[in-house]
C-alpha positions as CSV (number, residue, x, y, z in Angstrom):
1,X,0.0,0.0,0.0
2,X,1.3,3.5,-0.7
3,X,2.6,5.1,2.2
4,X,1.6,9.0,2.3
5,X,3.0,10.8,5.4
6,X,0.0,12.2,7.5
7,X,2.5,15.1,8.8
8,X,3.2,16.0,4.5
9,X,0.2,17.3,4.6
10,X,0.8,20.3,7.1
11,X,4.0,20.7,5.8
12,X,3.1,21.0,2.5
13,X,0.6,23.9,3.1
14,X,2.3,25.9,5.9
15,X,-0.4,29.1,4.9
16,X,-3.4,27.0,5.5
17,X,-3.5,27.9,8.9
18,X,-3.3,31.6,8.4
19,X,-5.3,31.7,5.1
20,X,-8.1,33.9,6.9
21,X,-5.6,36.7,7.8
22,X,-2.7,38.9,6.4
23,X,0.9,37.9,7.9
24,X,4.2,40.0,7.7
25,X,5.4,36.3,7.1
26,X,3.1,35.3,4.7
27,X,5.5,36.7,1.2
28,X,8.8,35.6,2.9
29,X,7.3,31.4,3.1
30,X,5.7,31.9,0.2
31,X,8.8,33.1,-1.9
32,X,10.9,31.2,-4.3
33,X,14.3,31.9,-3.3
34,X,15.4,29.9,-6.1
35,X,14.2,32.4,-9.0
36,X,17.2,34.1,-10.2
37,X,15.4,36.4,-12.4
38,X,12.2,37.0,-10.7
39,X,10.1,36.9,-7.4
40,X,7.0,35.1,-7.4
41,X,5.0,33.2,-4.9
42,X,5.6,29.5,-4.9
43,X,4.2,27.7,-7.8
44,X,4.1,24.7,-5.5
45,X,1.8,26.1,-3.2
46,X,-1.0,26.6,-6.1
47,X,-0.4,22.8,-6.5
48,X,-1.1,21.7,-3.0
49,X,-4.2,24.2,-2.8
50,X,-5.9,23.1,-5.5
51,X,-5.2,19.4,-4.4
52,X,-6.7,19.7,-1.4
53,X,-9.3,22.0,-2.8
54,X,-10.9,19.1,-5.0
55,X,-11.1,16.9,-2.2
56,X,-13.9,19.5,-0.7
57,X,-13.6,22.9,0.4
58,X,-12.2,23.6,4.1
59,X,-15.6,25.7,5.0
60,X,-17.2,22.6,6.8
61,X,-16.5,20.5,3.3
62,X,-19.2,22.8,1.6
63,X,-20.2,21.1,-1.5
64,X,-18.8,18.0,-0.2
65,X,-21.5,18.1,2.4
66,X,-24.4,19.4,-0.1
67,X,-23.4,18.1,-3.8
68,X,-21.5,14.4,-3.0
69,X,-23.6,13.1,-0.1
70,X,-26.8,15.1,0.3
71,X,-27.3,14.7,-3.8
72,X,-25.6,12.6,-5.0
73,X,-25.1,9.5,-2.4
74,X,-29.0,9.4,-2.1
75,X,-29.3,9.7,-5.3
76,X,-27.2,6.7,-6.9
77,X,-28.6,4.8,-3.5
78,X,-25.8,4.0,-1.7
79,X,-27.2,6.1,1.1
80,X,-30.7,6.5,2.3
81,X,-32.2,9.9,4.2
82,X,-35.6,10.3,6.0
83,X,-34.4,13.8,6.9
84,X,-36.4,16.5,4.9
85,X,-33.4,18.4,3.7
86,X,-31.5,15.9,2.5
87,X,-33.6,16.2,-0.8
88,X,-31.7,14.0,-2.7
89,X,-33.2,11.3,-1.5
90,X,-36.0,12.1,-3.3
91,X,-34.9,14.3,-6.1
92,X,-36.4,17.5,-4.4
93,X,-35.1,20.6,-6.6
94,X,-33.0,22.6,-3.9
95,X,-30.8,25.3,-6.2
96,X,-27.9,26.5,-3.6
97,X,-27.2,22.3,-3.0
98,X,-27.1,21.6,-6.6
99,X,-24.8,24.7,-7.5
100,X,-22.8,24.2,-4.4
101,X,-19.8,22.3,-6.6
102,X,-20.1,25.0,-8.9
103,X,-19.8,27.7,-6.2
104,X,-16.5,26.3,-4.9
105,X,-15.1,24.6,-7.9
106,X,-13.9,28.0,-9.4
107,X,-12.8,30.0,-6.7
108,X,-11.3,26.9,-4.7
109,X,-10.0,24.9,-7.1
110,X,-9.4,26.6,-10.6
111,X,-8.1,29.4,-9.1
112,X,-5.2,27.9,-7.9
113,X,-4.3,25.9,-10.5
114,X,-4.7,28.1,-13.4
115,X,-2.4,30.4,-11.8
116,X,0.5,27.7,-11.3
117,X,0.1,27.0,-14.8
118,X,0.6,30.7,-15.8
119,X,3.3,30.8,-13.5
120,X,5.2,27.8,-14.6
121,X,4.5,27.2,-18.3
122,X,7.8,27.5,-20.3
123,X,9.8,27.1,-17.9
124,X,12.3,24.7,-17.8
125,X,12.7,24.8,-14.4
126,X,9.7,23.8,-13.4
127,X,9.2,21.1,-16.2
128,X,7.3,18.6,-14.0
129,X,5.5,20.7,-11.4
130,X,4.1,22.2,-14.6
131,X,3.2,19.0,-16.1
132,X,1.7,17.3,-12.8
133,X,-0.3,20.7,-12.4
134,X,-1.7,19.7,-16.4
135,X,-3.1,16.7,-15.1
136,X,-4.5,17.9,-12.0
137,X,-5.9,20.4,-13.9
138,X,-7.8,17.7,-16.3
139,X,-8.8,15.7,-12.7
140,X,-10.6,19.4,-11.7
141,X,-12.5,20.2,-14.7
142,X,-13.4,16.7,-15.8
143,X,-16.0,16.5,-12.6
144,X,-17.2,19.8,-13.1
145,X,-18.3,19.5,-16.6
146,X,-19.6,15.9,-16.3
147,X,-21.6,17.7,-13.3
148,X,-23.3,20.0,-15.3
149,X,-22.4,20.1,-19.0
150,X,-20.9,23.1,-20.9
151,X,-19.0,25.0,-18.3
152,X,-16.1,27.8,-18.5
153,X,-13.0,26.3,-19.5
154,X,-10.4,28.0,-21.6
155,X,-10.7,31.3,-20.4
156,X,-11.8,30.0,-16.8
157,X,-9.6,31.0,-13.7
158,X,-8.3,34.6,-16.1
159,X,-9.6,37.4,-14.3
160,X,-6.6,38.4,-12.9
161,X,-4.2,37.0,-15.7
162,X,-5.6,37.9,-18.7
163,X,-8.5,40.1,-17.2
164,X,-11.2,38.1,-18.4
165,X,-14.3,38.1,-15.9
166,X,-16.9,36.6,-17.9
167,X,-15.4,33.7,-18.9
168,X,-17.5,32.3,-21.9
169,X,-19.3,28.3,-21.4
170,X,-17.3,25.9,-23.3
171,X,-19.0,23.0,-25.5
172,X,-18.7,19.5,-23.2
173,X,-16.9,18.2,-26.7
174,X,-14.3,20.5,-26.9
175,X,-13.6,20.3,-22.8
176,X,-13.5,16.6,-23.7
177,X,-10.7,16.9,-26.6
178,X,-8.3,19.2,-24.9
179,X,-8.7,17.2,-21.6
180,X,-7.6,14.0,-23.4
181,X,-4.8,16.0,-25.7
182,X,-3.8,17.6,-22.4
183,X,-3.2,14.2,-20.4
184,X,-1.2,12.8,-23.6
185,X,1.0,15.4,-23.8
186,X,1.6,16.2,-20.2
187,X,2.4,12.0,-20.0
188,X,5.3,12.4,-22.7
189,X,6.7,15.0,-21.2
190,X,7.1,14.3,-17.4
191,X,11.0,14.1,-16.7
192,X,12.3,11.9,-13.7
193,X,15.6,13.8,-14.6
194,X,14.0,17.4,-14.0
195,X,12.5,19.7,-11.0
196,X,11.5,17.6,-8.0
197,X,8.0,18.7,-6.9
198,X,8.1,16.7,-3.4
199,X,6.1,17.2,-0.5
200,X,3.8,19.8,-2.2
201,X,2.3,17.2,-4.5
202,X,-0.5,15.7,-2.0
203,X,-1.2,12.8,-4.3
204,X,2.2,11.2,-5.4
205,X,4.9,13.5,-3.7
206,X,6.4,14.6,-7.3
207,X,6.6,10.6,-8.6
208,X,6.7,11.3,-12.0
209,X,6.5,8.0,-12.7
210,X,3.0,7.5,-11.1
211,X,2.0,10.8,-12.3
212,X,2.6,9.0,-15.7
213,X,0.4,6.1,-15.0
214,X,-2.2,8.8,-13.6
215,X,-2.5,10.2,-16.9
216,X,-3.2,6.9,-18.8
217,X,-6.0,6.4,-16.2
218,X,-7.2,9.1,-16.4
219,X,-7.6,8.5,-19.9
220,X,-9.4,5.9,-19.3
221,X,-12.2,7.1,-18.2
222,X,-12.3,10.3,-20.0
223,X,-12.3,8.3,-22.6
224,X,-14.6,5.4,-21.3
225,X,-17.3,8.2,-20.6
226,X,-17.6,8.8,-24.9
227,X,-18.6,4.8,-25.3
228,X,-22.7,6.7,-25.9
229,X,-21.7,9.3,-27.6
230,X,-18.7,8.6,-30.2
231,X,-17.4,5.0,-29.3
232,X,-14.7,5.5,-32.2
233,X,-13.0,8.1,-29.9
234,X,-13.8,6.6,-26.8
235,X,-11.7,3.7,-28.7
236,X,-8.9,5.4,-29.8
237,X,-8.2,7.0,-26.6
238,X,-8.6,4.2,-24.5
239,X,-6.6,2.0,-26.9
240,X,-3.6,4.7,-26.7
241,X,-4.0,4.9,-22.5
242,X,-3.6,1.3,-22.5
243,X,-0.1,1.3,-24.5
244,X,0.8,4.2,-22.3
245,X,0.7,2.1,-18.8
246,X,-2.1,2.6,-16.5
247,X,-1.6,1.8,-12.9
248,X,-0.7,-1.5,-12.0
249,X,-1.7,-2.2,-8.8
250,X,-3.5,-0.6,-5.6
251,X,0.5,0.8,-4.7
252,X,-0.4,3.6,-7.5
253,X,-4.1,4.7,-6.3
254,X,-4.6,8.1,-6.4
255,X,-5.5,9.3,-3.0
256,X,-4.8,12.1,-0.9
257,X,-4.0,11.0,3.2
258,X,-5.5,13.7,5.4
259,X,-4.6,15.1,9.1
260,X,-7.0,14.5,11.4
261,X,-5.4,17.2,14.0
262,X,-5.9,20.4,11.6
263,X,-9.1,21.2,11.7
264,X,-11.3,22.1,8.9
265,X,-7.8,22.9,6.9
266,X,-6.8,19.3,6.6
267,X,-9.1,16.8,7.8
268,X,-11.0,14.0,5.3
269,X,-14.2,16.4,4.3
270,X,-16.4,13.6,3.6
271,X,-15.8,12.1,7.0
272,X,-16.1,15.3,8.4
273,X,-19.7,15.1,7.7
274,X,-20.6,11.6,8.2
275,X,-18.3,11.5,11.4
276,X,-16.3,14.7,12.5
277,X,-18.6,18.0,13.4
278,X,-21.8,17.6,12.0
279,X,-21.6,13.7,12.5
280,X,-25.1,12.3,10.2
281,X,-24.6,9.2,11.2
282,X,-24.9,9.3,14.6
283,X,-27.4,12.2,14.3
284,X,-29.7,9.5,11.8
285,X,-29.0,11.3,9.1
286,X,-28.4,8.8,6.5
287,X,-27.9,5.2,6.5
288,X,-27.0,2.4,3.7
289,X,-29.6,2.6,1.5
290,X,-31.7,-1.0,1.0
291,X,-30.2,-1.1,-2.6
292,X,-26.6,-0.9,-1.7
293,X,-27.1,-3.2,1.5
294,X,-29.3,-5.8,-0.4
295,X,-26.7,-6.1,-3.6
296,X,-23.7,-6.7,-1.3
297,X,-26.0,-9.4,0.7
298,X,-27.3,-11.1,-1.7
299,X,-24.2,-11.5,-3.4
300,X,-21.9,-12.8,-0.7
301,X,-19.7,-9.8,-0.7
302,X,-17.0,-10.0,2.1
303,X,-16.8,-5.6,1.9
304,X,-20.6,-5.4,3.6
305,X,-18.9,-6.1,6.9
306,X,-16.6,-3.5,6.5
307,X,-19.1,-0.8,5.1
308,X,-22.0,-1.9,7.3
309,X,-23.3,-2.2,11.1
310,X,-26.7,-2.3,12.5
311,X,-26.8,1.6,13.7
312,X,-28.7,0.5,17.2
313,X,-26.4,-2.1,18.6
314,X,-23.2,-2.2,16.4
315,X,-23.9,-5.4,15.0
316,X,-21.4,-6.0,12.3
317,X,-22.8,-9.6,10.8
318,X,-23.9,-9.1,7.1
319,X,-26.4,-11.4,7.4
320,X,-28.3,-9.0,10.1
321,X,-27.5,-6.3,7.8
322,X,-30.9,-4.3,6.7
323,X,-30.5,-1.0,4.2
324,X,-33.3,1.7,4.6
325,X,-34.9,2.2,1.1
326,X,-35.2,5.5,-0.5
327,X,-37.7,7.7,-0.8
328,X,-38.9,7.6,3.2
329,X,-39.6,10.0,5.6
330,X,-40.8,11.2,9.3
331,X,-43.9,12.7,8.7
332,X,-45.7,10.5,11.2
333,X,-47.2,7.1,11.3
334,X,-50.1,7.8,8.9
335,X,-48.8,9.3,6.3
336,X,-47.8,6.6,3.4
337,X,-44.1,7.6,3.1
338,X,-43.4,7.4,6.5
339,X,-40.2,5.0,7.3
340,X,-43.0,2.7,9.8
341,X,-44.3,1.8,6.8
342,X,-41.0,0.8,4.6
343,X,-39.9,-2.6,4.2
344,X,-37.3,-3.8,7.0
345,X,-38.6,-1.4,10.1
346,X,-38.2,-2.9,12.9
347,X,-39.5,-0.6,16.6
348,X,-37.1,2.2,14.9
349,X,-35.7,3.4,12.7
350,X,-32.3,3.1,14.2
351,X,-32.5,-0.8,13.2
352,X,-31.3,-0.2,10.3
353,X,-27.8,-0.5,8.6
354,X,-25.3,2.5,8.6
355,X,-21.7,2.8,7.5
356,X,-19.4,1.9,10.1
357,X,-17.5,5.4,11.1
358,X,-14.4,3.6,12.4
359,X,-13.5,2.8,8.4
360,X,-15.3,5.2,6.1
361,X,-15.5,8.5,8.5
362,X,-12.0,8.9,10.3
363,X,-11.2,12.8,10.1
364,X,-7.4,11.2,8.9
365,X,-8.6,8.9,6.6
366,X,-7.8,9.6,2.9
367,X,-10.1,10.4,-0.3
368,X,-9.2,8.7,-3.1
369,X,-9.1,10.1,-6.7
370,X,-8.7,7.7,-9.3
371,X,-7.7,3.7,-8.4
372,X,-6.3,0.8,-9.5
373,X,-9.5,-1.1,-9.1
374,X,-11.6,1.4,-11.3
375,X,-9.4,1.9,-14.0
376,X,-9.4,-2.0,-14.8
377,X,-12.9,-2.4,-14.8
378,X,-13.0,0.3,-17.1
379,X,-10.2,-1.9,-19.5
380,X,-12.7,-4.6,-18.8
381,X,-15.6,-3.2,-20.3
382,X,-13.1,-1.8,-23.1
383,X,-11.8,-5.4,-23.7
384,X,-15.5,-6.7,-24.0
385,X,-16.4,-4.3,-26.9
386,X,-13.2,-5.9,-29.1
387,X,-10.5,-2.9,-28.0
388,X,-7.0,-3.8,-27.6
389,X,-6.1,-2.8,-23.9
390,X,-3.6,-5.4,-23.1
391,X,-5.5,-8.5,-21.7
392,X,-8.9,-9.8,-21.8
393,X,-11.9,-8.6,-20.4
394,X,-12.3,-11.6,-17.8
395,X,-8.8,-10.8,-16.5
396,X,-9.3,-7.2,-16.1
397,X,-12.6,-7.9,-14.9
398,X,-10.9,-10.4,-11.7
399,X,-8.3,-7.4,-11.2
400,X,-10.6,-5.0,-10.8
401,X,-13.2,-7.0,-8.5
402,X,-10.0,-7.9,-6.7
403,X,-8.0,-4.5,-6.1
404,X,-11.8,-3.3,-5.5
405,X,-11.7,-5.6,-2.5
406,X,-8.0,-5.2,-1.2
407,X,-8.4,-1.5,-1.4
408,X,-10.5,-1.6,1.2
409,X,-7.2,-1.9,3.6
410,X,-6.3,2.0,2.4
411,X,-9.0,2.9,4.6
412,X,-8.0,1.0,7.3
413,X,-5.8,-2.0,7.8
414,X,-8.8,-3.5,9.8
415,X,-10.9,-4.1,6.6
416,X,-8.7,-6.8,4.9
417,X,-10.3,-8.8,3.2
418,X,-8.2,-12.2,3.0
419,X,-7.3,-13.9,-1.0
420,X,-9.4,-17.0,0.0
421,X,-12.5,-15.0,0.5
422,X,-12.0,-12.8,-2.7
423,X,-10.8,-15.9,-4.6
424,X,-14.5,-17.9,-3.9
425,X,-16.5,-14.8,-4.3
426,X,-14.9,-14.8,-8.0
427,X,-15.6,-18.1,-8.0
428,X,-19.3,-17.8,-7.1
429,X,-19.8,-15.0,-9.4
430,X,-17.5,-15.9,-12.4
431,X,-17.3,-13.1,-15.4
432,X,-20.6,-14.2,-17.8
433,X,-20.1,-11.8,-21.5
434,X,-23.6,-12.3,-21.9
435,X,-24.1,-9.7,-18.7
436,X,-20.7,-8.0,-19.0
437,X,-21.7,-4.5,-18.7
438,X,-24.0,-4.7,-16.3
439,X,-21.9,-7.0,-14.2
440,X,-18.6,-4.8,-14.7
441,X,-20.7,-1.4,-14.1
442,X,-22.5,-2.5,-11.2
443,X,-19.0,-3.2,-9.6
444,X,-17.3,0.3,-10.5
445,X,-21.0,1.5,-8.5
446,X,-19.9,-0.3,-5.7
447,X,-16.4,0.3,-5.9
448,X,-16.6,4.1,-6.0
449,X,-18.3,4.4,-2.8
450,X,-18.0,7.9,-0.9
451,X,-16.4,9.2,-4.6
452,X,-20.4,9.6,-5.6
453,X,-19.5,12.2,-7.8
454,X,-17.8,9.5,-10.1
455,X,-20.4,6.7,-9.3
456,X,-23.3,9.3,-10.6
457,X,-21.3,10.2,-13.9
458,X,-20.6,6.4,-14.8
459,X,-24.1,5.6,-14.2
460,X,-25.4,8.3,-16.4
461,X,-22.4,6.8,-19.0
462,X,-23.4,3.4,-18.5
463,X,-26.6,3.0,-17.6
464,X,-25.9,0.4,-14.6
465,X,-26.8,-0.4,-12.3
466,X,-30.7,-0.5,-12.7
467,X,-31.9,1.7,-9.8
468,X,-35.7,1.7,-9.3
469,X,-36.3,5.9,-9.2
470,X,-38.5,6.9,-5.6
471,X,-41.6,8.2,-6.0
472,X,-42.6,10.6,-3.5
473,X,-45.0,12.9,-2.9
474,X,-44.2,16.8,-3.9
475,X,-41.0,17.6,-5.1
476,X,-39.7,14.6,-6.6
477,X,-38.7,15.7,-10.6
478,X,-41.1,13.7,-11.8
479,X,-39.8,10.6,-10.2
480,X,-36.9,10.5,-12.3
481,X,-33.6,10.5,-11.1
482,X,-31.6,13.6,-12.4
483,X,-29.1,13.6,-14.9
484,X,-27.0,16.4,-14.2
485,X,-26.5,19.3,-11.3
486,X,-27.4,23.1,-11.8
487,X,-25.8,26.2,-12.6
488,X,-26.2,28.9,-10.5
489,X,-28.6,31.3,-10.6
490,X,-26.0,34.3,-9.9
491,X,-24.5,33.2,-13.9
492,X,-28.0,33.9,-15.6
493,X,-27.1,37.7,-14.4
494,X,-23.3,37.9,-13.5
495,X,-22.4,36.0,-16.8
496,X,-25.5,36.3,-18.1
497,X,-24.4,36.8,-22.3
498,X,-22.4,33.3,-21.8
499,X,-24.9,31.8,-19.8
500,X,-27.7,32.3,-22.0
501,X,-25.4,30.3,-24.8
502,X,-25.1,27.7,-22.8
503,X,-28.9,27.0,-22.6
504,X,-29.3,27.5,-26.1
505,X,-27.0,25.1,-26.5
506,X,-27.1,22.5,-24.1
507,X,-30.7,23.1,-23.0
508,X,-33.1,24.4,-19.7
509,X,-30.9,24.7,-16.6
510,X,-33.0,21.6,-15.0
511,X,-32.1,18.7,-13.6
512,X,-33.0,16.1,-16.8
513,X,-31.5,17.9,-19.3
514,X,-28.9,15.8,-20.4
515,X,-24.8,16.6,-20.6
516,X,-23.1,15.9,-24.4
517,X,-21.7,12.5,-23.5
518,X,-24.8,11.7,-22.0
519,X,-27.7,12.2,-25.4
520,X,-29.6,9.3,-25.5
C-alpha cells in the first residue's frame, strides 16, 4: 500500500492555517528563493491548494456536504435519508445544494491551478510541477463539466491574468478533446531527470513515474465516458491509455492522506460530515440505503462487513444487515411515506444498517481520486467491446473486482479482506459476457463508494446499475432520477451573455436535461 505521510500534509501547506488573515510572514514562506530572475509566490503552493481544494472545500466540506452526499449518495442509493433536507433522497429541486460544486469549484479549485500553470508554463525549471499541475488540472475540470455540462473552460480562472471576468461556457466536446490532448502530452513529457515537486504534491509526492500512470487512467475514463456518444473516440483513446501504462496495482491509487489534527484545513471532508462536526450518522442522518445493502447481501460480498453495522447495537454480521430504502420519511405514522411503513422497520428506525465510522468516517482517513481497481474495470468493459487494452476482459474484470476488495485496507488495515474470500466470491460470481456491462458497471457502482461524484457520472455513462427511481410525494422531478447538477442562478445575471449560450445550446438549466456525452 502507498505510504503518504500524514504530517506532508501540514508541511506542505504551511499558509493553510493563516489563510483567513494577512501575515508580515506570509510573502517571505511563500517566496521562491530559487528564482534568479524574478520573485514570485511558490508555484508549488498553487499545486497543494488546488489538491486539497478538489477533495472539498475547508468551509465545513461545503459542497462536499451538499453536492457528494446530500445529492448525489441518495441519489445513486448508496445512502438512504428520511431527513427533509437531505432532498436527494428524493430528487427535491434545492438550487444552492445543486450549485454548491459549482460555487467552490472556481474560486477553490481553478483558481489555484490556473495560476500555477501561468506561473510555470515554459519554464524549464519547473518542467514537472508544470506537467503534474496539467493533469491535475484535467482531474478538476473533468468532474465539473460531467456535473453539469458546458462549463467555462479556456478562459476559466483569467480574471486576474488575462483580465477576463466573464469567462464564456465551453461545448462539453471541446472540454472533452483538450482534456484528453492535455493528459497525452503532459504524459510524454514528465521528466524523472527534471524539478522535483516533493512534499507539495498531496497525491504522489512529485513521482513522475505514477503521475505517468495517472494520466493513462485518467484517460481511461475520459475516454470510457464517450462509449454513448462517439465510441470511435472513446476507442482510440482508451486504446492509446492502454499502450501508455495505466496503474498497475493498488500501490499507484490516487488518493490524498489527510490530518486529522488540523481542523477544517486538513481533515477528510467527507468524513467530516458523516463523522467529525456535524456527525449524520450518529445524528440518523443517513444510513446504507436497502439497494446498496441488499446487492452486497445477496451476493456474498465479504466488503458489507466493513461498510456496514446495525446503527442500534453495532452489529457487524452481514447477514443481520438491513438497508433503509429510499424515498422515506418522518412525517408520522399515517402518512404513506413514513419509514414505519418501509420494508425492514423494525421498533425504529435506528435498526437499520449505517456505515461503520471507524473505516469510512475517520477525520485522517484519505479520499481517493482515481484507483487501481476502477481503471481495470474500465479496461474490462473496453476489452468486452473488441478494444485492444492489453489482456482480456475476464482478466481485467478479476483485477478490478479484486483490487476493489483489497483496497478496502487503504481505509484501514482492519478491513482486509483475506485472497481465499475474494478468490471464492470470484468463484461464485464468475465473469458471464452475456451480462458484462452490467456486471462490470455495477462493480465500479460499488467500488466508487463515498467518490459519488464519479459513481453518478458512470451511471449516467453506462446506464448500470438499474436503480428503481423513488416516487414521493411533492417535489420529486417527476420521479426520475436527475441527470446532471445546476448552474447557479447568480451566472444567468453575472455572466449572463455566456450563460444564456449555454442554454441555447445544451438546453433548460433543470435537472434532466442531459450533458453531451450523456444524449440518449
Amino acid at each position: 500500500m502507498k505510504a503518504i505521510k500524514k504530517y506532508s500534509l501540514l508541511l506542505a501547506i504551511p499558509a493553510l492555517t493563516f489563510l483567513s488573515s494577512c501575515t508580515k510572514k506570509f510573502e517571505d514562506i511563500n517566496t521562491d528563493k530559487n528564482s534568479a530572475t524574478e520573485t514570485t509566490t511558490i508555484p508549488v503552493y498553487s499545486l497543494t491548494r488546488a489538491q486539497l481544494e478538489y477533495t472539498g472545500n475547508d468551509d465545513f466540506s461545503y459542497e462536499t456536504w451538499r453536492t457528494n452526499i446530500i445529492y448525489l449518495s441518495l441519489m445513486m442509493q448508496q445512502l438512504s435519508s428520511t431527513v427533509g433536507w437531505y432532498s436527494g433522497d428524493h430528487y427535491g429541486k434545492n438550487q444552492g445544494f445543486s450549485q454548491a460544486y459549482f460555487d467552490m469549484g472556481y474560486p477553490s479549485q481553478v483558481k489555484y491551478i490556473e495560476d500555477l500553470l501561468h506561473q510555470t508554463k515554459g519554464k524549464d525549471n519547473y518542467n514537472n510541477l508544470y506537467q503534474i499541475g496539467r493533469i491535475t488540472r484535467v482531474l478538476i475540470y473533468h468532474r465539473l463539466t460531467d456535473l453539469y455540462g458546458m462549463v467555462p473552460f479556456s478562459q476559466a480562472g483569467q480574471g486576474y491574468t488575462n483580465g477576463i471576468i466573464t469567462p464564456k461556457y465551453d461545448a462539453q466536446q471541446d472540454i472533452y478533446v483538450a482534456m484528453l490532448q492535455e493528459l497525452d502530452a503532459a504524459a510524454k513529457a514528465l521528466d524523472k531527470t527534471k524539478d522535483k515537486v516533493g512534499a507539495g504534491d498531496l497525491i504522489f509526492q512529485g513521482d513522475t513515474d505514477k503521475w505517468k500512470k495517472m494520466a493513462y487512467s485518467l484517460m481511461v475514463r475520459l475516454g470510457m465516458r464517450l462509449t454513448k456518444v462517439d465510441p470511435a473516440t472513446a476507442k482510440t483513446w482508451v486504446e492509446k491509455a492502454a499502450l501508455g501504462g495505466t496503474f498497475a496495482s493498488n500501490a499507484d491509487n490516487a488518493l490524498i492522506s489527510h490530518a486529522g489534527s488540523g481542523g477544517r484545513a486538513t481533515v477528510n471532508r467527507n468524513s467530516n460530515i458523516l463523522g467529525g462536526e456535524w456527525d449524520a450518522v450518529a445524528k440518523g442522518n443517513v444510513y446504507l440505503s436497502k439497494t446498496f445493502v441488499d446487492y452486497l447481501k445477496n451476493n456474498g460480498d465479504p466488503r458489507l462487513q466493513y461498510y456496514a453495522q446495525i446503527n442500534l447495537t453495532g452489529d457487524k454480521t452481514p447477514s443481520k444487515q438491513v438497508g433503509l430504502p429510499n424515498g422515506y420519511d418522518e412525517n408520522g405514522a399515517t402518512t404513506p411515506n413514513d419509514v414505519h411503513h418501509a420494508p425492514g422497520f423494525k421498533d425504529t428506525i435506528a435498526n437499520y444498517s449505517t456505515l461503520r465510522k471507524d473505516i469510512f468516517a475517520k477525520l485522517d482517513g484519505i479520499t481517493t481520486l482515481v484507483t487501481y481497481g476502477q481503471t481495470e474495470l474500465l479496461l474490462a468493459e473496453a476489452a468486452q467491446r473488441g478494444w485492444s487494452v492489453n489482456g482480456d476482459a475476464a482478466t481485467h474484470y478479476n483485477n478490478g473486482v479484486t483490487a476493489s476488495m483489497q483496497q478496502l485496507a487503504q481505509y484501514d488495515a482492519a478491513a482486509t479482506i483475506n485472497a481465499g474470500d475474494i478468490a471464492t466470491y470470484l468463484t461464485n460470481h464468475p465473469y458471464t459476457a452475456a451480462t458484462a456491462y452490467e456486471q462490470i458497471n455495477t462493480q465500479y457502482w460499488v467500488a466508487g463508494f463515498l467518490d459519488w461524484y464519479e459513481v453518478f457520472s458512470n451511471w449516467r455513462r453506462s446506464d448500470y446499475p438499474k436503480l428503481t427511481p423513488v416516487i414521493y410525494p411533492g417535489d420529486n422531478n417527476g420521479g426520475i432520477i436527475p441527470r446532471r447538477m445546476l448552474y447557479p442562478t447568480t451566472e444567468a445575471s453575472a455572466n449572463a451573455t455566456n450563460y444564456q449560450a449555454a442554454i441555447s445550446a445544451q438546453g433548460v438549466n433543470e435537472f434532466n436535461t442531459r450533458v453531451w456525452w450523456d444524449k440518449q
